[in-house]
Structure formats: structure tokens, C-alpha cells
Chimera marker file (.cmm) of the C-alpha trace (Angstrom):
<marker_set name="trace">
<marker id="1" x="35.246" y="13.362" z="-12.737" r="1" g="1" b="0" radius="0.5"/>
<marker id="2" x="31.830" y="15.106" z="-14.284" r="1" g="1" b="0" radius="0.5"/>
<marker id="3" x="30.099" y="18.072" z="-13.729" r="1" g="1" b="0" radius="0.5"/>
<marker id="4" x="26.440" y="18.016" z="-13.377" r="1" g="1" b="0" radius="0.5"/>
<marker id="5" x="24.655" y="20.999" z="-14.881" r="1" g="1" b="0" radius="0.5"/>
<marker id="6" x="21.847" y="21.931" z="-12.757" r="1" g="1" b="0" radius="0.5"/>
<marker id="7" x="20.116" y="23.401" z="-15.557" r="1" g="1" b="0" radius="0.5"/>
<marker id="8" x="20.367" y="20.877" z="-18.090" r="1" g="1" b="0" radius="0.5"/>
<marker id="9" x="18.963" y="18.127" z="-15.563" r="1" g="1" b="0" radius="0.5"/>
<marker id="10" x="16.414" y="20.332" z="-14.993" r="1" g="1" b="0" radius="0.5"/>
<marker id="11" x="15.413" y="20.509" z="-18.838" r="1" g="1" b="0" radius="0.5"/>
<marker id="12" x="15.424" y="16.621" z="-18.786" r="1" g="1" b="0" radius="0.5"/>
<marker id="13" x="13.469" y="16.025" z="-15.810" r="1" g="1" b="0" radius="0.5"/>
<marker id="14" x="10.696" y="18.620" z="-17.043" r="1" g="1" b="0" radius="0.5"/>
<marker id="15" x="11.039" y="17.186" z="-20.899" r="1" g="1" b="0" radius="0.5"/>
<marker id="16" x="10.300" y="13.374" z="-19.525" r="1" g="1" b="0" radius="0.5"/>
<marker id="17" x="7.365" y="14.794" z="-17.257" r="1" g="1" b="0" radius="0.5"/>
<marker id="18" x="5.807" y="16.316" z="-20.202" r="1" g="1" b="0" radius="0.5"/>
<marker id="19" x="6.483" y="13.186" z="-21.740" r="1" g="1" b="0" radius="0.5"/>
<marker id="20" x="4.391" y="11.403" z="-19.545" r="1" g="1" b="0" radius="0.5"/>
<marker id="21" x="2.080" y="13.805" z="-19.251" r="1" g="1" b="0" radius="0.5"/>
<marker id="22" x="1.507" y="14.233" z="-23.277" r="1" g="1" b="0" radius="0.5"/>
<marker id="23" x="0.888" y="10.194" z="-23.461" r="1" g="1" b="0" radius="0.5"/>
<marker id="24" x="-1.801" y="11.094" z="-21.091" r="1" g="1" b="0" radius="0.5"/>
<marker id="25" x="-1.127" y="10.457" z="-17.586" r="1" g="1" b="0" radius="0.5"/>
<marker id="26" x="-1.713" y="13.325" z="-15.364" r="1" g="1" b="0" radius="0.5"/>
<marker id="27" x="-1.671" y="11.232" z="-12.514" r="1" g="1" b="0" radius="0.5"/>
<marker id="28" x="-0.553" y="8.167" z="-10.818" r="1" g="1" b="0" radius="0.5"/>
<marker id="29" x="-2.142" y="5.842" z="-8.557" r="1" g="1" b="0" radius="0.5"/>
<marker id="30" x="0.072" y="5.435" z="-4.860" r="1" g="1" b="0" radius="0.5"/>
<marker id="31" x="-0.513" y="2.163" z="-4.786" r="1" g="1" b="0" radius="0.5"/>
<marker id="32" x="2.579" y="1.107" z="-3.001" r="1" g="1" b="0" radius="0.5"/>
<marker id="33" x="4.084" y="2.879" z="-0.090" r="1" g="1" b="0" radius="0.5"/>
<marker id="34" x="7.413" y="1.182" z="1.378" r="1" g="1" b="0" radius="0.5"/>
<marker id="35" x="11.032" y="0.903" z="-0.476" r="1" g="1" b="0" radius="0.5"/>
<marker id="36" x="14.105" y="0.187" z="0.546" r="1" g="1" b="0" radius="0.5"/>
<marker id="37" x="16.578" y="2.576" z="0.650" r="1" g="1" b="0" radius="0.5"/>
<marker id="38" x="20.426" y="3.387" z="1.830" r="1" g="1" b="0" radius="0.5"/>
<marker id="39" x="21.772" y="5.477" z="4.713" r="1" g="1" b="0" radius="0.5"/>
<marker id="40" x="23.306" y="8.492" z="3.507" r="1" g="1" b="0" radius="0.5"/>
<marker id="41" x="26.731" y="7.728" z="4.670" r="1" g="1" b="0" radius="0.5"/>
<marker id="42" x="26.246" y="4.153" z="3.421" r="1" g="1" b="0" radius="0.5"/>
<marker id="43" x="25.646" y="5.690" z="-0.175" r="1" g="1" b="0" radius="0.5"/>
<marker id="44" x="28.540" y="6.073" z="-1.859" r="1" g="1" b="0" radius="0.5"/>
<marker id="45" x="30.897" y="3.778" z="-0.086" r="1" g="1" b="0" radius="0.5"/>
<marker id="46" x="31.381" y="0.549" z="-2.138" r="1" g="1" b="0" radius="0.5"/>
<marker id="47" x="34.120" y="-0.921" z="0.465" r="1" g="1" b="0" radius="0.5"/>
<marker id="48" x="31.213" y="-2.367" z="2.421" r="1" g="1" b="0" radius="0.5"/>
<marker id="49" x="27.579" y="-3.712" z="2.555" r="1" g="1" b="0" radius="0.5"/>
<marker id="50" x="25.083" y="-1.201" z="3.065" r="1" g="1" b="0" radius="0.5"/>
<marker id="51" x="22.487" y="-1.380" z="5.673" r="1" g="1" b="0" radius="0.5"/>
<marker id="52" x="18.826" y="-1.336" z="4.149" r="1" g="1" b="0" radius="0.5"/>
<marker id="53" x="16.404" y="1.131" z="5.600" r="1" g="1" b="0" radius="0.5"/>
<marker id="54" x="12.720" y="1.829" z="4.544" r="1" g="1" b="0" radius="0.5"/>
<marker id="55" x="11.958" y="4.753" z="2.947" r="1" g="1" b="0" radius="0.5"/>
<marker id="56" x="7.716" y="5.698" z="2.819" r="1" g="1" b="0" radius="0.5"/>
<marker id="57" x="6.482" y="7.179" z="-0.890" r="1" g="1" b="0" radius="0.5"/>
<marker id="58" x="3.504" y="8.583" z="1.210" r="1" g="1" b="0" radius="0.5"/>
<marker id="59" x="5.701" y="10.687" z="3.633" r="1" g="1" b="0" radius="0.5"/>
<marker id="60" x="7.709" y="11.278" z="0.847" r="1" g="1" b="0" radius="0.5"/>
<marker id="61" x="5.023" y="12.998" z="-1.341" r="1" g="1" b="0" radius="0.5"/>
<marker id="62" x="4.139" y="15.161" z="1.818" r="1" g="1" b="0" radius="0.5"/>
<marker id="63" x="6.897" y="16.486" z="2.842" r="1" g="1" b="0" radius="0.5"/>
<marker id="64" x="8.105" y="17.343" z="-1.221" r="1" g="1" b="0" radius="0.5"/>
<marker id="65" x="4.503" y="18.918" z="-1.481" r="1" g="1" b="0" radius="0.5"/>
<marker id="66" x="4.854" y="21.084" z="1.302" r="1" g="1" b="0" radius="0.5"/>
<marker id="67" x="7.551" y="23.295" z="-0.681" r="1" g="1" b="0" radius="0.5"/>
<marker id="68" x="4.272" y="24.639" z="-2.221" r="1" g="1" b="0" radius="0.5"/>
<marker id="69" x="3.049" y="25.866" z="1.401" r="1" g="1" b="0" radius="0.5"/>
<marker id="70" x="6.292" y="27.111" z="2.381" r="1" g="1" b="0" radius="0.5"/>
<marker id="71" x="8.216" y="28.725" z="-0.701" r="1" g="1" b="0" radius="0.5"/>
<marker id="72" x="10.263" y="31.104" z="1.585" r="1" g="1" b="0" radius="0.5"/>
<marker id="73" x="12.013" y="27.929" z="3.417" r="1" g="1" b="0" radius="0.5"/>
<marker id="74" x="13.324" y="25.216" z="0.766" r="1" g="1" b="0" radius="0.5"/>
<marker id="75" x="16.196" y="23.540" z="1.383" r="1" g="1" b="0" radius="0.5"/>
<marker id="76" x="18.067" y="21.405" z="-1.401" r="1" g="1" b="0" radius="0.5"/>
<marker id="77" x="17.542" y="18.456" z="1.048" r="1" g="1" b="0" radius="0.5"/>
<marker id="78" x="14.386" y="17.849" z="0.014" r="1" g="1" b="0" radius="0.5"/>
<marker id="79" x="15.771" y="16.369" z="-3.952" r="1" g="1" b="0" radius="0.5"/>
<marker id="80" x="16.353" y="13.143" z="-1.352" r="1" g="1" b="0" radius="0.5"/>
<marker id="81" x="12.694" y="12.905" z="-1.050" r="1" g="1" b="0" radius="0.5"/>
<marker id="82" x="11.730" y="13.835" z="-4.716" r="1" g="1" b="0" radius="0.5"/>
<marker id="83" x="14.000" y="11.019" z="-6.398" r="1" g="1" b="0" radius="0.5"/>
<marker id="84" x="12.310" y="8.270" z="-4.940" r="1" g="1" b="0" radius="0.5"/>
<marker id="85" x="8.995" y="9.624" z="-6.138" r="1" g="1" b="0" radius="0.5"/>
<marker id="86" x="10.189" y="10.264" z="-10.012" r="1" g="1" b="0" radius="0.5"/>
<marker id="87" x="11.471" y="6.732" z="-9.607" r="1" g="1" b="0" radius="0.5"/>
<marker id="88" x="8.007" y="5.558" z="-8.892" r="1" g="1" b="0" radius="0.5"/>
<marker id="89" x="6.692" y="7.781" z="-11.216" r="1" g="1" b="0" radius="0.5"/>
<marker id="90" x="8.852" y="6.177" z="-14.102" r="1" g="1" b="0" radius="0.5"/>
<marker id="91" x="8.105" y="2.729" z="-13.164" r="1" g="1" b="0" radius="0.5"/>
<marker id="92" x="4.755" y="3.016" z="-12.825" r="1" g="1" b="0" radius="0.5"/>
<marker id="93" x="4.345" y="5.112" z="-16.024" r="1" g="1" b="0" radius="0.5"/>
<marker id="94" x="6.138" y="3.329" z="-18.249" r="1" g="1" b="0" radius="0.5"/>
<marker id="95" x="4.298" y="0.013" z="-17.124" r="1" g="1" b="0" radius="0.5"/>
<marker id="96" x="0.841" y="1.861" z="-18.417" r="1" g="1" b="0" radius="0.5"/>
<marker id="97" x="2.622" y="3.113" z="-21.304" r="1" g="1" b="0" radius="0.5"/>
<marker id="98" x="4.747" y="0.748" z="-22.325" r="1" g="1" b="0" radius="0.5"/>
<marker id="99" x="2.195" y="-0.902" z="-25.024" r="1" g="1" b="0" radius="0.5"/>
<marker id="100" x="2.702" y="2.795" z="-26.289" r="1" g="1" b="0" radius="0.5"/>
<marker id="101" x="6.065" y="3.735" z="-26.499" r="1" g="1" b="0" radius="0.5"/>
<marker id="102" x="6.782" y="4.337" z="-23.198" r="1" g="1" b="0" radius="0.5"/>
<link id1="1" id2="2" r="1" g="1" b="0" radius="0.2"/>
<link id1="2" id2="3" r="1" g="1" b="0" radius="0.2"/>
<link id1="3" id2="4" r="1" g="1" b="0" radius="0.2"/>
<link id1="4" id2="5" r="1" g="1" b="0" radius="0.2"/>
<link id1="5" id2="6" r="1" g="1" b="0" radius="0.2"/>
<link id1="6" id2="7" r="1" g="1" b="0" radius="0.2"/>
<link id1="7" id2="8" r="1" g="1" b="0" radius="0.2"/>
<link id1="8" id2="9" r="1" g="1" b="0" radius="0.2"/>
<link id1="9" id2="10" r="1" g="1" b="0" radius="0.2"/>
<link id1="10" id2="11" r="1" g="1" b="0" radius="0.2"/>
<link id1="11" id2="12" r="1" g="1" b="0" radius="0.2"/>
<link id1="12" id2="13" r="1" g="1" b="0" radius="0.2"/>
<link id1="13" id2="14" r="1" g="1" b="0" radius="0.2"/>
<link id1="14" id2="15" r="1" g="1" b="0" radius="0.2"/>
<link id1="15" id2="16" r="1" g="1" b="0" radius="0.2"/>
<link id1="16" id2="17" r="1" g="1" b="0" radius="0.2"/>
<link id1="17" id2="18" r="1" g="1" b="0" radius="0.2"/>
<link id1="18" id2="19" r="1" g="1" b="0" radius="0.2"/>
<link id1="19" id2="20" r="1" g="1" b="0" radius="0.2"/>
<link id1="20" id2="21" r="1" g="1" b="0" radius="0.2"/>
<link id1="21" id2="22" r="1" g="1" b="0" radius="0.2"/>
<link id1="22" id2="23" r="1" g="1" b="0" radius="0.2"/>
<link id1="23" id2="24" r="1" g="1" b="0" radius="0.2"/>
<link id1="24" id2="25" r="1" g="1" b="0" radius="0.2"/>
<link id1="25" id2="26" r="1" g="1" b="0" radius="0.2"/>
<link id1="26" id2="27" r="1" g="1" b="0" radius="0.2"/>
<link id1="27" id2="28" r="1" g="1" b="0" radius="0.2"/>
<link id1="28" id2="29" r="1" g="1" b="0" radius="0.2"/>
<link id1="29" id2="30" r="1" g="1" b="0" radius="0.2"/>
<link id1="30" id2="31" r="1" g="1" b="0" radius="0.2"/>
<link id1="31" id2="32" r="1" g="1" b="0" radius="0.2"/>
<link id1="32" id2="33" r="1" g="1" b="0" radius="0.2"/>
<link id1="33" id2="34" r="1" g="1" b="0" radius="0.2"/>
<link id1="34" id2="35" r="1" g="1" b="0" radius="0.2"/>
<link id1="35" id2="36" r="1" g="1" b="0" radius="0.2"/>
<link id1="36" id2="37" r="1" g="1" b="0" radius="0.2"/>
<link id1="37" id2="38" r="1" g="1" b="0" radius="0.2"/>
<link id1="38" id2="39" r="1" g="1" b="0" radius="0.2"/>
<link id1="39" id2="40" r="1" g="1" b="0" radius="0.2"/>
<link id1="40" id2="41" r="1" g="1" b="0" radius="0.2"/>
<link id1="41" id2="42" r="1" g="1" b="0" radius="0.2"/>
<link id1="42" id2="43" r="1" g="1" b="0" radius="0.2"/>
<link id1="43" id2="44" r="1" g="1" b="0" radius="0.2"/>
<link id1="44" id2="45" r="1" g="1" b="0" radius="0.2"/>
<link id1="45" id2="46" r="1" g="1" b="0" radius="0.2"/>
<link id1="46" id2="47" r="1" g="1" b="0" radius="0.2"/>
<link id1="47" id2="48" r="1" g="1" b="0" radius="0.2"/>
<link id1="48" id2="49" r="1" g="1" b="0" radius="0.2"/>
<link id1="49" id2="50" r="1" g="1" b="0" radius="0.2"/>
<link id1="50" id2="51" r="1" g="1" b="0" radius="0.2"/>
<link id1="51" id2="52" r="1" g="1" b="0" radius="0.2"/>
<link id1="52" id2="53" r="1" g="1" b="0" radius="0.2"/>
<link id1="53" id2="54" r="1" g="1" b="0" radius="0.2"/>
<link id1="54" id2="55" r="1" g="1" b="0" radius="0.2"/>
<link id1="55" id2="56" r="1" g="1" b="0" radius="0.2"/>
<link id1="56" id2="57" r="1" g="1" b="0" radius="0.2"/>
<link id1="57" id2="58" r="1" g="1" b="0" radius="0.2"/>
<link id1="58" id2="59" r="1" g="1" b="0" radius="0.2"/>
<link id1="59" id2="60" r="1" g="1" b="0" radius="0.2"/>
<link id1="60" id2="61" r="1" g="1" b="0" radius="0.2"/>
<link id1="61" id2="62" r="1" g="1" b="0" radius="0.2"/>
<link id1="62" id2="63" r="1" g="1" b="0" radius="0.2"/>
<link id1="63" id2="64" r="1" g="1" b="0" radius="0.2"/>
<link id1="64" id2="65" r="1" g="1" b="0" radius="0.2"/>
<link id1="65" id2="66" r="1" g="1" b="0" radius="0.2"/>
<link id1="66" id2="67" r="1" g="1" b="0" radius="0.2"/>
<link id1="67" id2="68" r="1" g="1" b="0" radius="0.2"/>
<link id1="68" id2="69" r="1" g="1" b="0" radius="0.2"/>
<link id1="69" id2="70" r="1" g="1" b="0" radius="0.2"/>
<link id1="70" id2="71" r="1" g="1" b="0" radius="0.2"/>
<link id1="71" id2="72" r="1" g="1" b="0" radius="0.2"/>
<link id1="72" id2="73" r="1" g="1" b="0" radius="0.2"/>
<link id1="73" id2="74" r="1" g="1" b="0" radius="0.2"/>
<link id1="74" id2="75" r="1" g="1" b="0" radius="0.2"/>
<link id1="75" id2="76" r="1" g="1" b="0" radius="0.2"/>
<link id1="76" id2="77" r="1" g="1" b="0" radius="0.2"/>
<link id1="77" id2="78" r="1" g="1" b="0" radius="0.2"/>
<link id1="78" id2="79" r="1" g="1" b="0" radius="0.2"/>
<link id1="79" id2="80" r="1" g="1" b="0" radius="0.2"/>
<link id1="80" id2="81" r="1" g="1" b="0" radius="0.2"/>
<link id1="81" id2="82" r="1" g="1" b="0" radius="0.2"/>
<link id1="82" id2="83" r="1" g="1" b="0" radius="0.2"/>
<link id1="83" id2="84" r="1" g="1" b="0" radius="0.2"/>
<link id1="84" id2="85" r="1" g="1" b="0" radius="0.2"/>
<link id1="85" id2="86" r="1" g="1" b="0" radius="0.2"/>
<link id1="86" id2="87" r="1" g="1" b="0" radius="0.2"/>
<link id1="87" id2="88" r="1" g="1" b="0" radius="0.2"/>
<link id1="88" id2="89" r="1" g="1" b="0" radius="0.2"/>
<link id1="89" id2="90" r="1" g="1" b="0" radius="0.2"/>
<link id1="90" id2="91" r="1" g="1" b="0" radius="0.2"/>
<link id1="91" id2="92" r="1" g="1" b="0" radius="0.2"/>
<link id1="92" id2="93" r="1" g="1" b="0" radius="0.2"/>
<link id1="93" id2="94" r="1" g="1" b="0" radius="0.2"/>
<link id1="94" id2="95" r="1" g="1" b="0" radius="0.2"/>
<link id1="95" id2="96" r="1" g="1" b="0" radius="0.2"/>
<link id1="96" id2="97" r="1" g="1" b="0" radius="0.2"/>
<link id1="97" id2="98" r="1" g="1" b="0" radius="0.2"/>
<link id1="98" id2="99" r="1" g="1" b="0" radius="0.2"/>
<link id1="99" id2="100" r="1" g="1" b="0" radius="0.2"/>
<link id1="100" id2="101" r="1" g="1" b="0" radius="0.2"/>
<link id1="101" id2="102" r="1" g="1" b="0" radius="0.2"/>
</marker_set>
């Protein structure tokens, strides 16, 4: 079993933004809005097939940017929302950048 240190993933996530924001992209075209995604309890369970649901990137980005509105009431819940988004973000990124290093 690991440990994952908060702080540490923090420091990667932010170092791999600034990444892609240094290569210059400050922003990223939603060009795509649907992905496929697991139930929760489905998640972790490798005895089984999981059931695909659809997740929405646009929904998604609202409900993640509403932590901005509403500082006083974040729950750690919303991460779920965030990862698909910084999976987008990667893919999309590193197809602009790739001719550059990525």
C-alpha cells in the first residue's frame, strides 16, 4: 500500500500547469463535451465489468468553477469533476505542443 501526499501532488499538478502555460497556452478550446466515465462503486472493483456512464466536460467546468463563487462551501467531492478536465487539458495540450516538447 502507498500513501499519497496531498502536498506533493499538489506541487506536480501546479508544476505541469505552468508547464503548459510557459509553452504558451493559456487556454484551451472545449471543443468536445461527452466522455465516458465509471460509476463510483464500479471504480475500483476489477471482479466485474463496469457499466459506462457519460460524464459532460461542460458541466464539469461549471460546477469546478463555481468554487470561485462560493469559497466558504467546498467540498473535496468536487476533485471528481476536476480530473476529467486536467485529463482534457493534457490531451489537448500536448497535441498542440507536441511538435514542441510537449
Amino acid at each position: 500500500m502507498r500513501d499519497i501526499d496531498i502536498r506533493k501532488l499538489k506541487e506536480v499538478i501546479n508544476i505541469l500547469l505552468d508547464h503548459v502555460i510557459d509553452m504558451g497556452v493559456d487556454s484551451l478550446p472545449l471543443e468536445q463535451s461527452f466522455y465516458w466515465k465509471i460509476h463510483d462503486d464500479e471504480k475500483y472493483a476489477m471482479s466485474g465489468t463496469p457499466d459506462l456512464v457519460v460524464g459532460d466536460l461542460f458541466d464539469d467546468l461549471d460546477f469546478v468553477e463555481g468554487v470561485l463563487l462560493d469559497k466558504d462551501n467546498v467540498v473535496s467531492y468536487t476533485l471528481t469533476e476536476v480530473a476529467p478536465i486536467l485529463t482534457y487539458v493534457g490531451e489537448v495540450a500536448f497535441s498542440k505542443l507536441g511538435s514542441k516538447g510537449g
